[in-house]
C-alpha positions as CSV (number, residue, x, y, z in Angstrom):
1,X,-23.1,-32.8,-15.3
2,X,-23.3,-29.0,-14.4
3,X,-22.6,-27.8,-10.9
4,X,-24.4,-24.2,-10.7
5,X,-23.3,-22.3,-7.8
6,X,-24.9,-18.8,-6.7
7,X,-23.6,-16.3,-4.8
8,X,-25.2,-13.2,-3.5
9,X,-24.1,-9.5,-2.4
10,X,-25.3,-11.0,1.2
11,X,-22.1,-13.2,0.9
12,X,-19.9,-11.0,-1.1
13,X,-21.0,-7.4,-0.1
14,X,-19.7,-3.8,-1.7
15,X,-17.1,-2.5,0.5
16,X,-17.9,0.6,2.2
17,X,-14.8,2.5,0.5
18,X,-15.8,1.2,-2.9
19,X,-19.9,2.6,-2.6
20,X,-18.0,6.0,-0.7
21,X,-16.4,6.7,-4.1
22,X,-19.1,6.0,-6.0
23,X,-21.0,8.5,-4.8
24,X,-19.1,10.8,-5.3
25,X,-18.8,10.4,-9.0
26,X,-22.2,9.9,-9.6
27,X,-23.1,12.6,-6.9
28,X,-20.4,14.8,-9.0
29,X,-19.3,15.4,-5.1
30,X,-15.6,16.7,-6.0
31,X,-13.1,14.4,-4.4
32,X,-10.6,17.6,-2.5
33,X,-8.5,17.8,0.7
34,X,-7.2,14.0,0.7
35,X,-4.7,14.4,3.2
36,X,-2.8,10.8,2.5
37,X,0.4,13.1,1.3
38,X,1.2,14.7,4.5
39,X,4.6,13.3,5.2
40,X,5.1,15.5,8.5
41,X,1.4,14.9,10.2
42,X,1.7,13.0,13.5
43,X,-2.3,12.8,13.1
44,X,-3.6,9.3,12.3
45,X,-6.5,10.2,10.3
46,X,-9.5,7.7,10.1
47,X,-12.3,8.1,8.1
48,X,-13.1,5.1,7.9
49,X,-15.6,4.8,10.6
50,X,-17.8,7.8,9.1
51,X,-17.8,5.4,5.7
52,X,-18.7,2.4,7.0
53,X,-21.6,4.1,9.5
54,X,-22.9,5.9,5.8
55,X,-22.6,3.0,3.5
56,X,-26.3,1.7,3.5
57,X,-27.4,5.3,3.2
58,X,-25.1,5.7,0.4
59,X,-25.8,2.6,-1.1
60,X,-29.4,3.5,-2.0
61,X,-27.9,6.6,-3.0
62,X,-25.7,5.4,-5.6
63,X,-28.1,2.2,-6.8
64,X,-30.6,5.2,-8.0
65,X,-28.1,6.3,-10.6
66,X,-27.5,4.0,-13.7
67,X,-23.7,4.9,-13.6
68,X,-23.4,3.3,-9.9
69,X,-25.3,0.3,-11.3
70,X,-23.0,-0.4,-14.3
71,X,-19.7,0.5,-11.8
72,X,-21.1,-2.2,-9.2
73,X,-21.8,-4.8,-12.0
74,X,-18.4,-4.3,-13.5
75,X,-16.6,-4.8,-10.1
76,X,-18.7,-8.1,-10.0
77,X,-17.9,-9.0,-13.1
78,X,-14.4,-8.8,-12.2
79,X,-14.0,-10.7,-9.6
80,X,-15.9,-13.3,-11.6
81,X,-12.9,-13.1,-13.7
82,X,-10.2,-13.0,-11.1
83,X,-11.7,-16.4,-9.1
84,X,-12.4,-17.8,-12.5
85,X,-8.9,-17.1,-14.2
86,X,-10.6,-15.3,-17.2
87,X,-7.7,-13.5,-18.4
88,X,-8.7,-11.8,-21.4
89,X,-10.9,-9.8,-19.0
90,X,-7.8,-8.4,-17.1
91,X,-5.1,-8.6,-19.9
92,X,-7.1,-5.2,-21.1
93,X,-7.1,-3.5,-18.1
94,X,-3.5,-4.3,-18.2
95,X,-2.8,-3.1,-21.4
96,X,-4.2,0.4,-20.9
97,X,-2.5,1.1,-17.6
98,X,0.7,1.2,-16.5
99,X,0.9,0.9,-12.5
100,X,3.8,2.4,-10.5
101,X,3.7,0.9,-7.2
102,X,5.4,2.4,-4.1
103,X,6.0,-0.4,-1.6
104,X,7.8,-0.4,1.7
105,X,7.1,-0.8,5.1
106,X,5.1,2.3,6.6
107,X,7.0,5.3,7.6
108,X,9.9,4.8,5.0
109,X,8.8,7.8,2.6
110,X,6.2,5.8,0.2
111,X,3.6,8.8,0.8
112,X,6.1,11.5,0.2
113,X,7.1,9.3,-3.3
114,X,3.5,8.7,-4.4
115,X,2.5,12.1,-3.8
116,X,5.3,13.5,-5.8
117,X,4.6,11.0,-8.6
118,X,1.0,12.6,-8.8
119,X,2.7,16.0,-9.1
120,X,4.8,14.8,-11.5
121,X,2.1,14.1,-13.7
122,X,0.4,17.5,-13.2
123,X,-1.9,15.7,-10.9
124,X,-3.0,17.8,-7.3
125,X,-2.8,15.1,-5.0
126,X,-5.4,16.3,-2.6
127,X,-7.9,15.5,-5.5
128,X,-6.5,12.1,-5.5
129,X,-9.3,10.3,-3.3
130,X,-6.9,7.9,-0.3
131,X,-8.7,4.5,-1.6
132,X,-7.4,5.4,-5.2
133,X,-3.5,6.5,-3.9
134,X,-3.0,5.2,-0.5
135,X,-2.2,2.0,1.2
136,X,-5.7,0.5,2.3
137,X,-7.1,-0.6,-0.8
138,X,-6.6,-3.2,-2.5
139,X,-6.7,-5.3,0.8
140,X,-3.6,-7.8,1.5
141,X,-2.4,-9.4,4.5
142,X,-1.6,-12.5,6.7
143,X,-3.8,-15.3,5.7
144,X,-7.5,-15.5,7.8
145,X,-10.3,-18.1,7.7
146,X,-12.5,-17.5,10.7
147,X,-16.6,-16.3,10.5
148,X,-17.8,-14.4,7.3
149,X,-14.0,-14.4,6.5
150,X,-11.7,-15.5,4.0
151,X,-8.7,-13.0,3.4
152,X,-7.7,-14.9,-0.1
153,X,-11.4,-14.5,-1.4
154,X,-11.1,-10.5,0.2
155,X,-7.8,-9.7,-1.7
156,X,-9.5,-10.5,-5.1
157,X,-13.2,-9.0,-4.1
158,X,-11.5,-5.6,-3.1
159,X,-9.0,-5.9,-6.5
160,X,-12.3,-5.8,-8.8
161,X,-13.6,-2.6,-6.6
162,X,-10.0,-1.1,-7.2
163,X,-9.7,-1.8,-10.8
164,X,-13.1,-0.9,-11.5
165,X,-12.4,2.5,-10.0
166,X,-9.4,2.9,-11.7
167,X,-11.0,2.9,-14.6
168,X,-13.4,5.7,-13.6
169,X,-10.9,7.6,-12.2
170,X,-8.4,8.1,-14.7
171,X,-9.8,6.1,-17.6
172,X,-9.9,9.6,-19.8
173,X,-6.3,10.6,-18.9
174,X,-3.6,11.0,-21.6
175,X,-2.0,8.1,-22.2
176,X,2.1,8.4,-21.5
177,X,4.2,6.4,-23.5
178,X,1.0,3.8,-25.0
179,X,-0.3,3.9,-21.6
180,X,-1.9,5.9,-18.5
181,X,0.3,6.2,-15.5
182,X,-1.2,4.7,-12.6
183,X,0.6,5.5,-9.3
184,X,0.3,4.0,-6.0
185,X,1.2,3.4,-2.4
186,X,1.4,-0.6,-2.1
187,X,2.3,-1.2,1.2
188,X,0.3,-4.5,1.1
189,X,1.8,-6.0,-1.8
190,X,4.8,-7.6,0.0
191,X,2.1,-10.1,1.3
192,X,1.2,-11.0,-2.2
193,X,3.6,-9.9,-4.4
194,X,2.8,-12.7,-7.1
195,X,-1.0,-12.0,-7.0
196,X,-0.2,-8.1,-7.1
197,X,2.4,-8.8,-10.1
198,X,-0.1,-11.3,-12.1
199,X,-2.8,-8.9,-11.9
200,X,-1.4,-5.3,-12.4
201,X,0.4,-6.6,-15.4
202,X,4.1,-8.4,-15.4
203,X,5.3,-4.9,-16.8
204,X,4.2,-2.9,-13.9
205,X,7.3,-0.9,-11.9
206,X,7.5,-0.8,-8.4
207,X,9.5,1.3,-6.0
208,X,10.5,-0.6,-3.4
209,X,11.7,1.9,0.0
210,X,13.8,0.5,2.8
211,X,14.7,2.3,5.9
212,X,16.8,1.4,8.9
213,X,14.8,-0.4,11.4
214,X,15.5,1.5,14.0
215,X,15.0,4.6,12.6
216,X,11.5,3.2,11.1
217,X,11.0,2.0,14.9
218,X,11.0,5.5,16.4
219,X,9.0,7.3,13.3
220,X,6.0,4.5,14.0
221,X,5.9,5.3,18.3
222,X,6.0,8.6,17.8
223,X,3.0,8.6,15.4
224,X,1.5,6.2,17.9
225,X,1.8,8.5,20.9
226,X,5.1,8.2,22.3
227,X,7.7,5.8,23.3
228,X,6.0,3.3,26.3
229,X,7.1,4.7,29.7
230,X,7.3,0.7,30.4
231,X,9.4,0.5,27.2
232,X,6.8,-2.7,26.2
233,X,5.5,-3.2,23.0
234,X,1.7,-1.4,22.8
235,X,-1.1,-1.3,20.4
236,X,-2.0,2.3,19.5
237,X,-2.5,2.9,16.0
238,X,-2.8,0.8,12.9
239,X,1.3,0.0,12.2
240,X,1.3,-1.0,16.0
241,X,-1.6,-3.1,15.2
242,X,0.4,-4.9,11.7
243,X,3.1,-5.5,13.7
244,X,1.1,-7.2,16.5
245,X,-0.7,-9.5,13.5
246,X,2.4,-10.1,11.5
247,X,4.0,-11.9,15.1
248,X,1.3,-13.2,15.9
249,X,0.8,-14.9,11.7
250,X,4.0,-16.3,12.4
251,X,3.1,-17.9,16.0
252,X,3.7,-15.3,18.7
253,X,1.2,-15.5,21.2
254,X,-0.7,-11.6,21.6
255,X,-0.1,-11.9,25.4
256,X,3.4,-12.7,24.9
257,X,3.9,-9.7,22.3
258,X,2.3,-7.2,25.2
259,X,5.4,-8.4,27.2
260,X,8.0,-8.0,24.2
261,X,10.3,-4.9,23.9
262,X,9.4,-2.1,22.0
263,X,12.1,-2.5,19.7
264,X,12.3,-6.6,19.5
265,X,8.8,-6.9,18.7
266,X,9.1,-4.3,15.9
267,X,12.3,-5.3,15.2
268,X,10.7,-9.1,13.7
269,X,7.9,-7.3,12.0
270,X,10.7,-5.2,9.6
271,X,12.6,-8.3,9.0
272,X,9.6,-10.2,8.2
273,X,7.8,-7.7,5.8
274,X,11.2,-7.4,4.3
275,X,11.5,-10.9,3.9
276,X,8.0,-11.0,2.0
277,X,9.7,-8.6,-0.6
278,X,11.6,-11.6,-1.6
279,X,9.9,-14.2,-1.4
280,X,6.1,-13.8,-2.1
281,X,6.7,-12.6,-5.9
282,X,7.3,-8.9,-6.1
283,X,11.0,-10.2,-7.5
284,X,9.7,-11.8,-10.6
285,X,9.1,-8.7,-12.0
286,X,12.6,-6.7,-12.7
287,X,11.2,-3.0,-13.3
288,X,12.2,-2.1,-10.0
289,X,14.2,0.9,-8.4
290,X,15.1,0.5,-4.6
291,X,15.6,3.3,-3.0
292,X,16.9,4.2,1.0
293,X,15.6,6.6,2.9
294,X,17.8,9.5,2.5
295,X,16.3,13.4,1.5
296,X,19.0,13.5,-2.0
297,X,18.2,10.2,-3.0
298,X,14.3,10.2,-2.3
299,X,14.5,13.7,-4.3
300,X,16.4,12.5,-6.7
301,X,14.3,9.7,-7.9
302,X,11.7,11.7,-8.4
303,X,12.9,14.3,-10.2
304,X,13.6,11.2,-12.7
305,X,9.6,11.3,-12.8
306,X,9.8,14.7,-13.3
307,X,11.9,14.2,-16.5
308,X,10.1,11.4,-17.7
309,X,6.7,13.3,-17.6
310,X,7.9,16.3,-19.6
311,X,8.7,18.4,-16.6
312,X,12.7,20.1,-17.4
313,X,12.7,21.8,-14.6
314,X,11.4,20.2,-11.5
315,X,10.8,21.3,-8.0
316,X,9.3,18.6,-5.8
317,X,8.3,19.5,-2.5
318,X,11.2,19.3,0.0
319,X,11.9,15.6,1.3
320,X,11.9,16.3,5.2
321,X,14.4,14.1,7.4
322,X,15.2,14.3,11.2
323,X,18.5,12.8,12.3
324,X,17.5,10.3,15.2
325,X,20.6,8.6,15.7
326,X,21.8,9.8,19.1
327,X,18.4,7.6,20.0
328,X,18.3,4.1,21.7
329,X,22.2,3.8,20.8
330,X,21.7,-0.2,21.7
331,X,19.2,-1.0,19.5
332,X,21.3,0.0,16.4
333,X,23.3,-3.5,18.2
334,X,20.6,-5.4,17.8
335,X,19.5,-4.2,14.5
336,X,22.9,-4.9,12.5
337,X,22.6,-8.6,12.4
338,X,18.8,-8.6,11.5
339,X,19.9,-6.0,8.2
340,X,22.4,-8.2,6.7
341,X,20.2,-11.3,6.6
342,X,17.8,-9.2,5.1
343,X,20.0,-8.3,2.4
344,X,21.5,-11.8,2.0
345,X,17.6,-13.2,1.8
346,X,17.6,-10.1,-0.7
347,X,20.1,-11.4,-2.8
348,X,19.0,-14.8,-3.4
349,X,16.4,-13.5,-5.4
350,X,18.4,-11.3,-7.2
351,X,17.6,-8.3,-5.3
352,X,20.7,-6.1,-4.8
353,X,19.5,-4.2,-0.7
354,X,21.2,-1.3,-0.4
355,X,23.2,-2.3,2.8
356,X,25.8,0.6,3.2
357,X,22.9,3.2,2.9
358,X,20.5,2.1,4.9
359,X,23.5,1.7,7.5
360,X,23.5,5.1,7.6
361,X,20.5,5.1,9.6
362,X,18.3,8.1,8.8
């Protein structure tokens, strides 16, 4: 008996992001002034409403180009491999590229790193289109089944579009070492680190950052518009909004998080992205450098880059920190229990957290 099952682009559409960079290469549109890097902007940028408004526009656009055809199959033929388990399809995607992931919870340095890495390649960074370096693409998160829906299904539709543009993007590089150097900010990948680790290939190398909480805690409100007068927890921005959906995935109720301290609600969401470091699959793969937040030591590991990529004298752009401890004296209380079971959760894996740096608190 044969079971044939169809599924259409009505189902499964292109994502928005995916048909946005497509149109550019086909358009030759140069991709210029990506703004991703920017360790010091306050600014949340958002383009992402003018790219989903243009898609159907830019849809037609690309379809009438036979290079935007074959890049839209490929991505579908992808995915047909990733929900199928055809291996042989990604095992040569994975043998051509080598992926350095940056992964950390946001505002702990991973633009500054991936940026650098770029540099360190002879690579301008503001070329580098966000959905190639950044954190938003390949999508990974909570799980969610509701309407039109399913965020496992999601993950591997918006892997294809990524690895199909990787291919366009930097399929023509130089190869370093057998393979091209793929860098990337990863901030997802703590909510699937086995599927991330499968996929990208068991010998890719990720950079995982850790920062002290609280220090993280007053780098994400400022970003989102300053500390609550009320001192309550708020949804401004987009970390705001993760840390609102990571409670909530683990059964906080939303109205109760809007009555939460500022610090105790963010507070769980840093322990429990932490926790996902451990325990979701990232640790199976043992090419990783850890690295706290700390201007010598976030220099310094990238000069290694620097090295590695043939550069013998390297000057990475200055690694900007602001001493914040005189802030919120009491939540650095509060914190020091919630670090150390991080680290011992850390451990049982095999993962050494840097505990006396990160204690330091910048």
């Amino acid at each position: 008996m044969g079971v044939e099952i169809k599924l259409t682009d009505n189902q499964l559409p292109v994502s928005p992001v995916f048909i946005d960079f497509l149109l550019h290469v086909v358009e030759d549109i140069p991709f210029e002034g990506a703004q991703w890097g920017d360790q010091l902007s306050e600014v949340m940028i958002n383009d992402q409403r003018r790219i989903i408004e243009d898609a159907p526009e830019n849809a037609k656009r690309v379809m009438t180009h036979r290079q935007g055809q074959e890049a839209i199959a490929r991505a579908y033929q992808l995915l047909l491999a990733l929900l199928t388990g055809d291996v042989d399809a990604i095992k040569d995607i994975q043998l051509k590229f080598h992926f350095v992931n940056v992964i950390g919870i946001p505002r702990n340095g991973g633009s500054y790193l991936t940026k650098e890495l770029y540099r360190s390649m002879g690579i301008d960074p503001t070329r580098v289109p966000n959905v190639i370096a950044h954190d938003g693409f390949p999508d990974a998160g909570p799980f969610r089944f509701e309407k039109g829906v399913n965020s496992w299904v999601t993950s591997l539709h918006t892997m294809a579009e990524y690895l199909t543009m990787i291919e366009i993007y930097f399929g023509k590089n130089k190869p370093h070492s057998g393979k091209i150097v793929v860098p990337k900010k990863l901030l997802k990948g703590t909510y699937a680190g086995g599927f991330f680790h499968r996929i990208l290939g068991q010998a890719v190398e990720n950079i995982l950052t850790v920062r002290h909480p609280v220090a993280s805690c007053i780098s994400t409100y400022e970003k989102s518009g300053g500390f609550p007068d009320d001192g309550k927890f708020a949804v401004r921005g987009n970390i705001e909004d993760w840390v609102r959906r990571d409670l909530v995935y683990t059964g906080s109720e939303p109205e109760d998080i809007e009555k939460m301290d500022y610090f105790d609600a963010y507070l769980r969401y840093w322990e429990q992205y932490n926790y996902y470091v451990a325990t979701t699959g990232l640790s199976a793969n043992r090419s990783i450098s850890i690295v706290a937040y700390d201007k010598e030591r976030m220099e310094g590991l990238i000069k290694s880059f620097y090295y590695r990529f043939g550069n013998i004298n390297p000057e990475p752009e200055a690694f900007e920190v602001f001493d914040k401890r005189d802030r919120h004296p009491d939540w650095f209380a509060k914190a020091e229990p919630v670090i150390k079971r991080v680290a011992e959760v850390w451990a049982t894996v095999g993962l050494a957290f840097p505990l006396e740096e990160v204690m330091e608190g910048w």
